[in-house]
N, C-alpha and C positions, 0 to 999 in steps of 0.2 A: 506211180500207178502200178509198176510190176511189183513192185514187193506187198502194196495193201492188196492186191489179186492174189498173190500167193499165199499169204499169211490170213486172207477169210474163208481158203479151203484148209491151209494144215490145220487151225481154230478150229474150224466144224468137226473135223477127222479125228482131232487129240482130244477132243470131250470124250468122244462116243466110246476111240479106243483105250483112254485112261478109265472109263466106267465099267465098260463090257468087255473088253477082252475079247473081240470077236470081230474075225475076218470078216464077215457077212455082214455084218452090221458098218463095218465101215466101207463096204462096198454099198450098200444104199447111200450113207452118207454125203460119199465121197460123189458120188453120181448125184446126189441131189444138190451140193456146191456146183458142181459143172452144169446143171440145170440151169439153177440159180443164175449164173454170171452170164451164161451165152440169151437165156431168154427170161431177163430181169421183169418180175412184175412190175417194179418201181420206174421200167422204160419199155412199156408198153408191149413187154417182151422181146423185146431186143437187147441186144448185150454185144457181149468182144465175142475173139474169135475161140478162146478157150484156152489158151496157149498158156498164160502165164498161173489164173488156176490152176489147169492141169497139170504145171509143173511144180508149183507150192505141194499138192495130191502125192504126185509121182515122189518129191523129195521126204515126206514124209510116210508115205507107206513102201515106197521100194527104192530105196537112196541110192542101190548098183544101177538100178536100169536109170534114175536119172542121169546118174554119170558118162554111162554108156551114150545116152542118147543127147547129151551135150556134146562130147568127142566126137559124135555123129553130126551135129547141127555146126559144129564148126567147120571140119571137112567139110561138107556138102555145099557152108557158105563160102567157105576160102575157095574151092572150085569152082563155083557158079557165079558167084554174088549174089544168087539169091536168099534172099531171108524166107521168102513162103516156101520153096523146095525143100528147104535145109529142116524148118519145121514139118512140114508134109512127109518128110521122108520118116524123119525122128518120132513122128505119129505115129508113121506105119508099120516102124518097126519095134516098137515100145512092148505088146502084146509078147513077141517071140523073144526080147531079150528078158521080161520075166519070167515065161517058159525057163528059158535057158537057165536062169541063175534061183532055180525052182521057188518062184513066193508062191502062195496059197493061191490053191484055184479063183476065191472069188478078185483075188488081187490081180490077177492075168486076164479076167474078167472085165474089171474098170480097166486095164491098160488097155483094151480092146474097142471097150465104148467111149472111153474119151479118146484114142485115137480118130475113131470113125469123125468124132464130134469137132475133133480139130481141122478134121482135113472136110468133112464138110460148111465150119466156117471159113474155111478160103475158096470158096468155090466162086467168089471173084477174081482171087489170084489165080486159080487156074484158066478162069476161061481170059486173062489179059496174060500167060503165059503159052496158051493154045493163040491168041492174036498178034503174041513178038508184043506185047505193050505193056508188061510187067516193068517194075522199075528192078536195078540193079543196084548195088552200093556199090559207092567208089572204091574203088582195085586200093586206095590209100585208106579208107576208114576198113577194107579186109585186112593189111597189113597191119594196122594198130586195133587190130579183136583183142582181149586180153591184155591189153598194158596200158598202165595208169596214167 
């Protein structure tokens, strides 16, 4: 399921960007995949929470801030155990680390509105981490993140 999420946002995004050649256009794009996924016509407008789109998006048009914001999602989970925090965070700092690592305005643009759009679909995770009833991963599946 994460990788057919990812790979029907980079698909929408490599049309537009292999035809047109233009930043703007694949910020519409890119935002209309993230539409797409979180409020599916095909489920009555419902969908995920945006995360793994977003990150198919993020890996194809700005590959440093996904990087960044994976290194970010690991700390955050190796610290907490939380998976929504770790995403929530890596949402809301996506925006500034492609500032930082200068992509094109409308590219800092979508880091901005699909963060918003990530951390508004967990807006159950928050209110079960404002109630202490959020769930944790085990301190043993934190030790084995990354190995085979």
């Amino acid at each position: 399921m994460l990788l057919a999420d990812m790979l029907k946002g980079i698909a929408a995004v490599a049309i537009v960007n292999f035809t047109l050649h233009d930043a703007a256009a694949n910020l519409v794009v890119a935002i209309g995949a993230l539409l797409g996924h979180n409020y599916s016509l095909f489920l009555d407008f419902k969908g995920g929470k945006g995360v793994a789109t977003g990150l198919g998006l993020l890996l194809f048009l700005m590959p440093k801030v996904s990087a960044a914001d994976l290194i970010i999602w690991f700390v955050i989970v190796i610290l907490t155990r939380y998976v929504s925090i770790a995403s929530i965070t890596a949402a809301a700092v996506t925006p500034i680390i492609a500032w930082h690592f200068r992509y094109p305005e409308p590219y800092i643009i979508f880091g901005t509105f699909a963060g918003i759009f990530v951390i508004i679909g967990h807006n159950d995770n928050l209110l079960r981490l404002m109630n202490g009833t959020e769930s944790k991963i085990s301190s043993g599946s934190v030790k084995n993140l990354g190995k085979k």
